[in-house]
BALOBA-1460 file (C-alpha; in Angstrom, 3 decimals):
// residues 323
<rec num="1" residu="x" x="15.364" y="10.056" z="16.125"/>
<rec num="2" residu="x" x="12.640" y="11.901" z="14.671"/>
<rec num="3" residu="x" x="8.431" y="11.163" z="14.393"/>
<rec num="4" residu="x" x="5.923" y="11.506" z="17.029"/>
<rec num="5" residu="x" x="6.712" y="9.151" z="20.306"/>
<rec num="6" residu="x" x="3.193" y="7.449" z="20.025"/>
<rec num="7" residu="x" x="5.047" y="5.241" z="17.335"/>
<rec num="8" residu="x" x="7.604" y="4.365" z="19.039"/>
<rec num="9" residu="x" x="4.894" y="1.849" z="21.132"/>
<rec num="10" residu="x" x="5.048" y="-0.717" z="18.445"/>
<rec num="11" residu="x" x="8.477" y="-2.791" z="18.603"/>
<rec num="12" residu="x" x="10.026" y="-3.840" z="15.270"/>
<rec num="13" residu="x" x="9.280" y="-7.351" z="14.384"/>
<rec num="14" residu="x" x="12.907" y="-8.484" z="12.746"/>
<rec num="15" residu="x" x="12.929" y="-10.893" z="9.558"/>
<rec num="16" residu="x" x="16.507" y="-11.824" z="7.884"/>
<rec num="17" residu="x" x="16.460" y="-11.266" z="4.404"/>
<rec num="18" residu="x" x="19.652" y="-11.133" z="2.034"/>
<rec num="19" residu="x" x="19.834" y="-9.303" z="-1.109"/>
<rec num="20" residu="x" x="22.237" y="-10.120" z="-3.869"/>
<rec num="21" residu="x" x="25.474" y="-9.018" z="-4.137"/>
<rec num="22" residu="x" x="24.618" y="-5.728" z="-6.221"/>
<rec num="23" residu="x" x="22.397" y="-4.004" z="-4.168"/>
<rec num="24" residu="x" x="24.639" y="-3.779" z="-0.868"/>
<rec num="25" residu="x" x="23.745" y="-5.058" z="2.928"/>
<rec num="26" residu="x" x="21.232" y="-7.292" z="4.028"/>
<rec num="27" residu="x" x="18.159" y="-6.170" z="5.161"/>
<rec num="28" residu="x" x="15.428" y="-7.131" z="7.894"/>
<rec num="29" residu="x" x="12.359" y="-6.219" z="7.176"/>
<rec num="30" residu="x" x="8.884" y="-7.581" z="8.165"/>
<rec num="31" residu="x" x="5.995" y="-6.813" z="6.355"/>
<rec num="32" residu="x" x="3.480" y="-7.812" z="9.432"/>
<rec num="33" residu="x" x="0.748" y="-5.395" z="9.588"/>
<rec num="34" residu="x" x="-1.694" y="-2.540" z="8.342"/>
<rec num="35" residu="x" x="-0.126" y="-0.306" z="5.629"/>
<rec num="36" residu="x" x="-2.396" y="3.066" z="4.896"/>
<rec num="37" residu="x" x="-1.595" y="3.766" z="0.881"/>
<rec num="38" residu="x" x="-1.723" y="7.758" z="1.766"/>
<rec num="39" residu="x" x="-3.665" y="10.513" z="-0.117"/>
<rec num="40" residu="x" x="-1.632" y="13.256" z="-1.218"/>
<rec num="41" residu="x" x="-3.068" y="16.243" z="0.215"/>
<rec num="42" residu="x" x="-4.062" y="18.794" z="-2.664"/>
<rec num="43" residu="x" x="-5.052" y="22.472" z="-2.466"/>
<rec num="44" residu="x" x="-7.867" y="24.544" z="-3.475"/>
<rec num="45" residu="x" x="-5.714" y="24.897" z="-6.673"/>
<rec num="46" residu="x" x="-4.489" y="21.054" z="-6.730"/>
<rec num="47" residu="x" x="-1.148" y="22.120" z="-5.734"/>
<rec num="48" residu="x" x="0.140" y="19.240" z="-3.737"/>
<rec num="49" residu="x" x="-0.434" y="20.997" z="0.438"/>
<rec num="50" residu="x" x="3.307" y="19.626" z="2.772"/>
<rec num="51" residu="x" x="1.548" y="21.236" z="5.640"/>
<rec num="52" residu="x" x="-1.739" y="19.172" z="5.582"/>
<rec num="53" residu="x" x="-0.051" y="16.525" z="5.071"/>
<rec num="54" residu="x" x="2.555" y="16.925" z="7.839"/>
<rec num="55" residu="x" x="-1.002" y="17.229" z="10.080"/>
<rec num="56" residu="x" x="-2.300" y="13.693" z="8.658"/>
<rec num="57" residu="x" x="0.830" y="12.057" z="9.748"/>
<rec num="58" residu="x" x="1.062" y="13.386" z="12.851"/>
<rec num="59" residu="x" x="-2.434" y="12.115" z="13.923"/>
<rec num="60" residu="x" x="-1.784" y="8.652" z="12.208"/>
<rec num="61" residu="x" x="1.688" y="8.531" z="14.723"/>
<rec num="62" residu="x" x="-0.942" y="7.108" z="17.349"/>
<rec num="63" residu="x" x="-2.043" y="4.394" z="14.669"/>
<rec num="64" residu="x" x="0.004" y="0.952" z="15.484"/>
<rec num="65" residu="x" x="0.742" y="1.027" z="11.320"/>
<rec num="66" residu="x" x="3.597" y="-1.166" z="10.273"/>
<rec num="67" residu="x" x="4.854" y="1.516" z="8.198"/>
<rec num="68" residu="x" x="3.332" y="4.040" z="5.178"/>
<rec num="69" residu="x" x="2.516" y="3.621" z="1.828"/>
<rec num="70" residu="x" x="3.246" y="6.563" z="-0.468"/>
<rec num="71" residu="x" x="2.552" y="6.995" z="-4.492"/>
<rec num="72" residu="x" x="0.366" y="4.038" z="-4.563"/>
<rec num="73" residu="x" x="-2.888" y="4.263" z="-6.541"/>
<rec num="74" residu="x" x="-4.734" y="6.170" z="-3.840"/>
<rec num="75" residu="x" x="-1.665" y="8.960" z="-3.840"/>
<rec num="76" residu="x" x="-3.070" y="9.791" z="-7.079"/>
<rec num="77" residu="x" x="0.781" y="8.556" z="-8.693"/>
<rec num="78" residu="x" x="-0.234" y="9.136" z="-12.046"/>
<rec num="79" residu="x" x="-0.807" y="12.832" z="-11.673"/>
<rec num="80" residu="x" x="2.097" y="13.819" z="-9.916"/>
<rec num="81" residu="x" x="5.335" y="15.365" z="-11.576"/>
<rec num="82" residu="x" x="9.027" y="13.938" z="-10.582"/>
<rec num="83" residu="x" x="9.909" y="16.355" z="-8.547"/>
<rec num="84" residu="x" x="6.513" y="16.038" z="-6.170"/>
<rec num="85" residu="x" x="6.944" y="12.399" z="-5.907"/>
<rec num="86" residu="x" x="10.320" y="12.657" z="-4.747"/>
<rec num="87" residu="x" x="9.576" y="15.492" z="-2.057"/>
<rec num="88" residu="x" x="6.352" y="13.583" z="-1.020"/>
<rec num="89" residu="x" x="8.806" y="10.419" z="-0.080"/>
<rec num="90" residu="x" x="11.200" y="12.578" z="1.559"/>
<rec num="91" residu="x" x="8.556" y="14.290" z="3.712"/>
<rec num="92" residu="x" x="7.074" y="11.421" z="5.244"/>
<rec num="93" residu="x" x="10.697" y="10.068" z="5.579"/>
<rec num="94" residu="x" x="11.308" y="13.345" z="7.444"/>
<rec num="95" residu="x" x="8.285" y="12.450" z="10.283"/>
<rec num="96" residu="x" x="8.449" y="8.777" z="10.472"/>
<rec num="97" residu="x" x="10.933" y="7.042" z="12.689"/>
<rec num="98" residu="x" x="13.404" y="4.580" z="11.214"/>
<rec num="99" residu="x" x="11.970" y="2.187" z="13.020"/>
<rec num="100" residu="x" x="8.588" y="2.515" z="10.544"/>
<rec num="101" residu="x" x="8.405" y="0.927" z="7.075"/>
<rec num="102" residu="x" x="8.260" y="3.431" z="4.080"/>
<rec num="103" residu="x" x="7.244" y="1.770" z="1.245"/>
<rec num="104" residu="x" x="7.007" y="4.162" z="-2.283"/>
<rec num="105" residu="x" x="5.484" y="3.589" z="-5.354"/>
<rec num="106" residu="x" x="8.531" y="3.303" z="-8.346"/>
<rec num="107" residu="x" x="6.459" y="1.475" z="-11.009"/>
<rec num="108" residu="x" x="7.057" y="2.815" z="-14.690"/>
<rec num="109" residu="x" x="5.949" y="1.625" z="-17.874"/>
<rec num="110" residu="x" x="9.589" y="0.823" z="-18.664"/>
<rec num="111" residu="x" x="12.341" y="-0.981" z="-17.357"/>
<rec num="112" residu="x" x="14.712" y="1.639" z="-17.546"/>
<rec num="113" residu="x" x="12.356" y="4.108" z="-15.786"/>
<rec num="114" residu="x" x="11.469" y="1.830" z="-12.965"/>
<rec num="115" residu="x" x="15.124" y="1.584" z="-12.073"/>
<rec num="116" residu="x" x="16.226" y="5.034" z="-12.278"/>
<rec num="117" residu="x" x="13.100" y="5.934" z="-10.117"/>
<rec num="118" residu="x" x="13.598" y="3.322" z="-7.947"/>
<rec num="119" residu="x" x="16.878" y="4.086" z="-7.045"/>
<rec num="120" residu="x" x="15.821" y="7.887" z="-6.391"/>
<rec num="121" residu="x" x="13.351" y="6.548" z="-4.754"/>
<rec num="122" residu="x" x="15.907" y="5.002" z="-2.275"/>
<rec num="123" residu="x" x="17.658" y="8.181" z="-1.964"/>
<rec num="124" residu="x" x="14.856" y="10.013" z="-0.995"/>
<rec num="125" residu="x" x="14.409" y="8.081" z="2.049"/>
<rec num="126" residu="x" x="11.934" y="5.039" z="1.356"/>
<rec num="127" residu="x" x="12.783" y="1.114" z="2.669"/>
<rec num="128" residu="x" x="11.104" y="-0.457" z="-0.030"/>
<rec num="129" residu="x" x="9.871" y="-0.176" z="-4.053"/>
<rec num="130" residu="x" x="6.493" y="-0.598" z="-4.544"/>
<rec num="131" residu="x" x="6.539" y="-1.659" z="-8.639"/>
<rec num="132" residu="x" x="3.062" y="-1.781" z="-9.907"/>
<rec num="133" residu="x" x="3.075" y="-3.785" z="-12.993"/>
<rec num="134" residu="x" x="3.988" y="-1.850" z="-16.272"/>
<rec num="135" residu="x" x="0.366" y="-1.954" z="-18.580"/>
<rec num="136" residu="x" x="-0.039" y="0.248" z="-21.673"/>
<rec num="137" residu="x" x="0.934" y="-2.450" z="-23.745"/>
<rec num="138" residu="x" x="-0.815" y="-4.893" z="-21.549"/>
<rec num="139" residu="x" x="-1.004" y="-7.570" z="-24.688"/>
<rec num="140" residu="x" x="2.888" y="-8.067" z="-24.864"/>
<rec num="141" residu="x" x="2.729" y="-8.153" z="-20.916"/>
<rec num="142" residu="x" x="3.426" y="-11.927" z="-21.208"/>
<rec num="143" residu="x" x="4.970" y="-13.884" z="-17.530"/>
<rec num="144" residu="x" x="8.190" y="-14.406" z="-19.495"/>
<rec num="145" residu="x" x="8.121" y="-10.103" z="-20.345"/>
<rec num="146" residu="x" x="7.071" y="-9.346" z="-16.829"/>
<rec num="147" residu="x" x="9.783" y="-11.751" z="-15.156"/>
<rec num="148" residu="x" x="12.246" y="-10.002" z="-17.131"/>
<rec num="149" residu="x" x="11.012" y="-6.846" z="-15.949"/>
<rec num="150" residu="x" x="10.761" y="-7.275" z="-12.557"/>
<rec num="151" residu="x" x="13.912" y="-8.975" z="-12.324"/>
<rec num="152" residu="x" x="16.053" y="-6.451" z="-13.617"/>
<rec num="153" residu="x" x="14.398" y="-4.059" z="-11.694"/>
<rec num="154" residu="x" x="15.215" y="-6.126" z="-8.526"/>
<rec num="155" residu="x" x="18.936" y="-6.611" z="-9.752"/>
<rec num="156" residu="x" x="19.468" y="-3.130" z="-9.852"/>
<rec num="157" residu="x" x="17.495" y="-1.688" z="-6.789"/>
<rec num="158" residu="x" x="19.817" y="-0.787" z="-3.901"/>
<rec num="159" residu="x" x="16.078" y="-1.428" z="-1.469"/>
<rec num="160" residu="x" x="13.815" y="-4.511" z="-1.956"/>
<rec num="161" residu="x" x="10.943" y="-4.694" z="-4.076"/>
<rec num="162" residu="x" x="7.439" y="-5.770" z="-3.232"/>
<rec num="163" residu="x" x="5.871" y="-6.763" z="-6.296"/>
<rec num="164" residu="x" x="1.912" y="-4.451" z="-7.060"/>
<rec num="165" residu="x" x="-0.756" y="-6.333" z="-8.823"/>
<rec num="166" residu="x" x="-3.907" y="-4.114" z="-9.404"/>
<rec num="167" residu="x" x="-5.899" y="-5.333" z="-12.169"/>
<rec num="168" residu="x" x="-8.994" y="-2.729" z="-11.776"/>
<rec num="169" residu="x" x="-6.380" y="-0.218" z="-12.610"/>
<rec num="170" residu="x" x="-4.154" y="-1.633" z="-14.739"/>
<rec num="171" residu="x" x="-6.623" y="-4.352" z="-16.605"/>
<rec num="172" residu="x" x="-3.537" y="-6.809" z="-16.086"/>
<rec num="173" residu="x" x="-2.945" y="-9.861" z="-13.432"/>
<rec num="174" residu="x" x="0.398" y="-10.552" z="-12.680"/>
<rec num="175" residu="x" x="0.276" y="-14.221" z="-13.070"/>
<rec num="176" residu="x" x="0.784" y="-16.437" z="-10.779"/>
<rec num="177" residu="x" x="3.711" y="-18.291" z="-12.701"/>
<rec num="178" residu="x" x="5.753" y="-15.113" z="-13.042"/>
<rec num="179" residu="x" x="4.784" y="-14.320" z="-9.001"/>
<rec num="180" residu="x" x="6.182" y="-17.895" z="-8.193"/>
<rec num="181" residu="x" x="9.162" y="-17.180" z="-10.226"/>
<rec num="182" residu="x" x="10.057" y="-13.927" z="-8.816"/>
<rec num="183" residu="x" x="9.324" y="-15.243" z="-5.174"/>
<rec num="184" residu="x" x="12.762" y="-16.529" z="-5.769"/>
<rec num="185" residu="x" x="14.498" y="-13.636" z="-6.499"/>
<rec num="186" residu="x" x="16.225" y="-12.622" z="-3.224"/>
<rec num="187" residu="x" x="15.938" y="-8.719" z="-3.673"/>
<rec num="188" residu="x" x="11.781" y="-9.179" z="-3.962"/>
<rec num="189" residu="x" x="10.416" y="-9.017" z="-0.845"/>
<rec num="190" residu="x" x="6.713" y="-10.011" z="-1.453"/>
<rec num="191" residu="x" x="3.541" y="-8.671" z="-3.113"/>
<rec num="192" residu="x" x="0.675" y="-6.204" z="-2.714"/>
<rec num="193" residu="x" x="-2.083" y="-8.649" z="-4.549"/>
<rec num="194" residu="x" x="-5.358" y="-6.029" z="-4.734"/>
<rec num="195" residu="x" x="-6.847" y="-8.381" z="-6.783"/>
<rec num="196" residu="x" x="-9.356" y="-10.067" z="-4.495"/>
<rec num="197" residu="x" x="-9.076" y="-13.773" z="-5.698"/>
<rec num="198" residu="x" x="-8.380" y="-15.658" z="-2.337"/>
<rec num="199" residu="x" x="-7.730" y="-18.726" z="-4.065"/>
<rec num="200" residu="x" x="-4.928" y="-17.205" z="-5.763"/>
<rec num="201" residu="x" x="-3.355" y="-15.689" z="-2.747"/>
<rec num="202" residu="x" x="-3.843" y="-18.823" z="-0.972"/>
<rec num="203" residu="x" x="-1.584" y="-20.477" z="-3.572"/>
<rec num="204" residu="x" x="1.036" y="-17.685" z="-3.099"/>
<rec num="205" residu="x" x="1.000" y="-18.181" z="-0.051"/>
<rec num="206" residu="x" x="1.327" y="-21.901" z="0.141"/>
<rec num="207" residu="x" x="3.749" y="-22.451" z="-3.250"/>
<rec num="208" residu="x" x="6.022" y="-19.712" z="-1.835"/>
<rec num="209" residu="x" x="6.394" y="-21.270" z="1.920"/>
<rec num="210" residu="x" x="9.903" y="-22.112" z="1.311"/>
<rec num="211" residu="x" x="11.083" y="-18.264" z="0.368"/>
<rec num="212" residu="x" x="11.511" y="-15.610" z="2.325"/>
<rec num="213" residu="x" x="8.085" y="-14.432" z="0.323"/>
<rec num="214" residu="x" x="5.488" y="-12.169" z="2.365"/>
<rec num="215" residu="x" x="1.770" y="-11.587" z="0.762"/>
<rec num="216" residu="x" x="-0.319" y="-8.114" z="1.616"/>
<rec num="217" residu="x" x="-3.654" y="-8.078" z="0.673"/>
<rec num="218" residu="x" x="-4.477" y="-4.647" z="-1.313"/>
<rec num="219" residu="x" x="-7.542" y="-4.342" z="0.207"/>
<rec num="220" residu="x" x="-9.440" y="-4.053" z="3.756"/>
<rec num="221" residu="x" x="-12.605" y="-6.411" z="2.093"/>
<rec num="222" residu="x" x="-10.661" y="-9.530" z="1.941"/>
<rec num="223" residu="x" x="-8.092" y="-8.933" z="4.750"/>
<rec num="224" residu="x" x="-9.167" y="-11.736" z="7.395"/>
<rec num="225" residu="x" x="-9.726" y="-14.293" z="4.518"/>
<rec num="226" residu="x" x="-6.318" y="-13.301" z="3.531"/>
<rec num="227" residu="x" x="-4.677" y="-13.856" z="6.649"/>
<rec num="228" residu="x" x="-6.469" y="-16.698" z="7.683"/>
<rec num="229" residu="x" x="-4.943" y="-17.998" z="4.431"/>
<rec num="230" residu="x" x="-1.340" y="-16.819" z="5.218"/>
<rec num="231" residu="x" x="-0.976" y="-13.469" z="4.464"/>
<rec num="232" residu="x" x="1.294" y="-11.667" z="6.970"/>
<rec num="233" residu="x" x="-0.447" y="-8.056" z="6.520"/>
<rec num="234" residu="x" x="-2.534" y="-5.745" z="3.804"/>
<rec num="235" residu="x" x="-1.785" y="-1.929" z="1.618"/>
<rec num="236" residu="x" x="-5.256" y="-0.857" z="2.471"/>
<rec num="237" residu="x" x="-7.306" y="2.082" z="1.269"/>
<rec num="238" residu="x" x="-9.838" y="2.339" z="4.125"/>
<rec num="239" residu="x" x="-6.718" y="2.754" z="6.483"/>
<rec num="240" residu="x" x="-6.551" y="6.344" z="5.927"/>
<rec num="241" residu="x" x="-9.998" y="6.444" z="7.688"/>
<rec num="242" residu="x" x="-10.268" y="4.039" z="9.404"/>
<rec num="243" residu="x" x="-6.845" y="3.082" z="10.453"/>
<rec num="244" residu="x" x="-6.857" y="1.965" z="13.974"/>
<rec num="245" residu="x" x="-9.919" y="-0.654" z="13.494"/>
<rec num="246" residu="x" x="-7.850" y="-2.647" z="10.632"/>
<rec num="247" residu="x" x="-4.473" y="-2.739" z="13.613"/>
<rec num="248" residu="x" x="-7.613" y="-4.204" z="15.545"/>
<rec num="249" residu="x" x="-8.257" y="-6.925" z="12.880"/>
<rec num="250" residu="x" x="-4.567" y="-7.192" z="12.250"/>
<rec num="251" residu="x" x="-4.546" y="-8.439" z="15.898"/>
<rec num="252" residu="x" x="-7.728" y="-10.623" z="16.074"/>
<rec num="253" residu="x" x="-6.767" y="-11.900" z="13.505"/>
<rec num="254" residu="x" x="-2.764" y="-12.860" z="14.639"/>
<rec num="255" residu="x" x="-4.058" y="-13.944" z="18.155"/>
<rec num="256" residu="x" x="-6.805" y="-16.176" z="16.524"/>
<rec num="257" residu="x" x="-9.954" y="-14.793" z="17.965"/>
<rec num="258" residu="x" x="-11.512" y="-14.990" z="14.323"/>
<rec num="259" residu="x" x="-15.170" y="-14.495" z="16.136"/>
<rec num="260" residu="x" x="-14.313" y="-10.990" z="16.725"/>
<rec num="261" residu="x" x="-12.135" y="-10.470" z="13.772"/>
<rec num="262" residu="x" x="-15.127" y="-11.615" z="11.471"/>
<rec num="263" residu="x" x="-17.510" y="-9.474" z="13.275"/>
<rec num="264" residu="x" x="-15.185" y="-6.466" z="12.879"/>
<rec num="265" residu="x" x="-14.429" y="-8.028" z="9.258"/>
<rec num="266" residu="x" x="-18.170" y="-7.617" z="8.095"/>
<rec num="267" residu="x" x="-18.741" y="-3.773" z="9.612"/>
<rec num="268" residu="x" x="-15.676" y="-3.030" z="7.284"/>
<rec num="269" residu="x" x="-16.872" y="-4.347" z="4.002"/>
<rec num="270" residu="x" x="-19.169" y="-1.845" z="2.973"/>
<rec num="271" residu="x" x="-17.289" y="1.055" z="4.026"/>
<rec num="272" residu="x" x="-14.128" y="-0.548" z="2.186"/>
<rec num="273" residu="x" x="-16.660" y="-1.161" z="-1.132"/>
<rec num="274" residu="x" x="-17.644" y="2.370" z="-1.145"/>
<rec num="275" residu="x" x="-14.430" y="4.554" z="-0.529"/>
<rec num="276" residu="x" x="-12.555" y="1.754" z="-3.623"/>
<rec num="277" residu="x" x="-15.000" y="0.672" z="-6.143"/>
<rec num="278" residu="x" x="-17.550" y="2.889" z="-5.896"/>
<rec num="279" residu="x" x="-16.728" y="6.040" z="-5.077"/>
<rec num="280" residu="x" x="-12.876" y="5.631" z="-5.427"/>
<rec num="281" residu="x" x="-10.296" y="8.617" z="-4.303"/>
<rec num="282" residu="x" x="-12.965" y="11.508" z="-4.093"/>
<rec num="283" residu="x" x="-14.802" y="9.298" z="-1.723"/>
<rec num="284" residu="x" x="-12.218" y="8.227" z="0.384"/>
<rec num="285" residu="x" x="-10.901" y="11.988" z="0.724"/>
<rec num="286" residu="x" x="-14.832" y="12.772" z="1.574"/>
<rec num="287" residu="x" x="-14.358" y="10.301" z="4.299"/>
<rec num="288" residu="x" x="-11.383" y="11.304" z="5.631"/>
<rec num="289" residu="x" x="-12.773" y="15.010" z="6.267"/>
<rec num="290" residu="x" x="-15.196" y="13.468" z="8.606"/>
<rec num="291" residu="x" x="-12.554" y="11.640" z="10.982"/>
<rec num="292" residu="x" x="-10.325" y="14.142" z="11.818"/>
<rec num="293" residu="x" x="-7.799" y="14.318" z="8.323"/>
<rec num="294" residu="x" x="-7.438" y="16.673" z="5.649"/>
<rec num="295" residu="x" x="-8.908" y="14.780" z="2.127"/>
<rec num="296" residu="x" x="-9.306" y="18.173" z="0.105"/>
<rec num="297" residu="x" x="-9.446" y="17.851" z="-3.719"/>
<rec num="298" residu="x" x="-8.516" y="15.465" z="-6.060"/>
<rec num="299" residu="x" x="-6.705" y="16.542" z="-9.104"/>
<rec num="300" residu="x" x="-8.412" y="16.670" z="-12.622"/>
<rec num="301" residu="x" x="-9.596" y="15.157" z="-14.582"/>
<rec num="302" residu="x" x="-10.801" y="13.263" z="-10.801"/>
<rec num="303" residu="x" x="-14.015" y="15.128" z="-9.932"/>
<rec num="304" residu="x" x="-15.442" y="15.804" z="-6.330"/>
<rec num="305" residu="x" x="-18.563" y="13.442" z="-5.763"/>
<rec num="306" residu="x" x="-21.910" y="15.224" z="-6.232"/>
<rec num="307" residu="x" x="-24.065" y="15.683" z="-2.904"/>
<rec num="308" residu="x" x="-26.391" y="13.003" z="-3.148"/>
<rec num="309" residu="x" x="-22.864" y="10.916" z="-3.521"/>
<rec num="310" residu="x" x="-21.853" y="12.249" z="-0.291"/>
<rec num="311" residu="x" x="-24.873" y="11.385" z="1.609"/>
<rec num="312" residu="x" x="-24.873" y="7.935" z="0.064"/>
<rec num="313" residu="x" x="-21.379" y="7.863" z="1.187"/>
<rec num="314" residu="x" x="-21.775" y="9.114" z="5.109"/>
<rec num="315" residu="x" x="-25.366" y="6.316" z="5.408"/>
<rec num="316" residu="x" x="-22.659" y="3.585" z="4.289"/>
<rec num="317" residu="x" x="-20.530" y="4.793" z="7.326"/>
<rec num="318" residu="x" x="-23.371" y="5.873" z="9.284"/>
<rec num="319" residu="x" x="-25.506" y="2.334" z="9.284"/>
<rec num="320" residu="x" x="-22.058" y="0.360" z="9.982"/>
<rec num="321" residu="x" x="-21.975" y="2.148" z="12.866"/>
<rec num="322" residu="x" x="-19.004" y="4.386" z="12.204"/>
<rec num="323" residu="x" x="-19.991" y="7.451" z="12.534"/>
């Protein structure tokens, strides 16, 4: 066993799930909890820096996180060659115990792509395919295309797949018929939904209560409306920074003390708004810096925020009461 023993405080929560014939064994796998989507650590010349980021996991081993997101949309996916993605995945493989969910970002524009990643993707060491939805030709992205998609995706993918919706990036919603559709499929494990529209996680939730179907909410803004609609955990941004405040809220929120969660809920907003919307990676990298983690440069064409930026940045933190 490998990793840093404060993980090893957190038990795994067990949930049976069977995949189809193709991809092999059954799984169990529980979604419950915080997921940080991690930076990937750049130097001063935007090479991607093992060694910071080897220091970043070893102070987020005494973080009660379900498990790690890596390659999502704060990883900076886009910019990063094959070969980086695949020794990102097996480097945080490497320090996390087995015990700890690795979930990895596999999404590709086509079909064919998405499975041959995927399945590397598996090699390399991760538990589960992220799949952000394919989007350059966003107009032919019809349910019926993107049922297709996913589904041979999931035929083919010897680890489950959580579905990725994340309109501000891609400009597309995966709807909610294909979502319903694909609950069914017993190699897709759930969804990251960074959307935002509770109603439509609420009906996730509630139309999928008789799959084995878990909704994350992609962001730490919504998280206690999503879970006091049903969600079982969230993929969230502001867990880089602030990491072991959202296990707090995870808790509140699963032992019902929704007083304190919504306090805790409403000092979280802000900070959430400004490291995502706002001031997106650059910011949350800024942010990081001042907790304790290595944020360091984005790539190009991602620019560093301008000082006035920053300051706006730290008084968001400051008059929340974080730092």
């Amino acid at each position: 066993k490998t990793g840093p023993e404060p993980w090893d405080s957190l038990q795994s929560p067990g949930q049976r799930r069977g995949l189809s014939a193709q991809p092999g064994p059954v799984h169990t796998l529980n979604l419950r909890g915080i997921f940080p989507p991690l930076t990937t650590p750049f130097s001063a010349t935007q090479e991607v820096d093992y060694t910071q980021l080897e220091g970043n996991l070893c102070r987020y081993a005494s973080i009660p996180f379900r498990g790690l997101v890596v390659l999502g949309s704060n990883g900076e996916y886009p910019y990063l060659a094959l070969r980086e993605r695949l020794e990102l995945v097996s480097c945080v493989r490497r320090a996390l115990p087995r015990d700890r969910l690795l979930l990895a970002g596999s999404g590709c524009e086509s079909t064919q792509a998405t499975i041959e990643l995927t399945v590397s993707m598996a090699e390399a060491g991760a538990d589960v395919a992220l799949v952000v939805t394919p989007c350059y030709y966003r107009g032919a992205m019809t349910s019926a295309a993107l049922v297709q998609h996913y589904t041979e995706v999931a035929d083919a993918s010897p680890i489950p797949v959580v579905l990725y919706s994340v309109p501000a990036n891609t400009g597309l919603d995966l709807p909610l018929e294909a979502v319903l559709t694909l609950a069914q499929h017993p190699n897709i494990l759930g969804i990251k939904d960074s959307g935002g529209d509770i109603t439509r996680m609420g009906l996730m939730v509630h139309k999928t209560r008789q799959e084995d179907f878990q909704v994350l909410a992609g962001s730490a803004g919504f998280l206690l409306a999503s879970y006091a609609l049903g969600a079982c955990g969230g993929v969230c941004a502001l867990a880089n920074v602030l990491g072991a405040p959202l296990c707090q809220l995870d808790g509140l929120c699963h032992e019902g003390r929704w007083q304190e969660a919504r306090d805790l809920q409403h000092r979280l907003i802000e900070p959430n708004l400004a490291v995502t919307r706002r001031f997106g990676i650059p910011g949350l990298k800024k942010a990081m810096e001042w907790f304790g983690y290595y944020g360091g440069p984005c790539r190009a064409p991602l620019a560093p925020l301008s000082s006035p930026q920053v300051e706006e940045l730290r008084g968001i933190f400051s008059a929340n009461g974080w730092l």
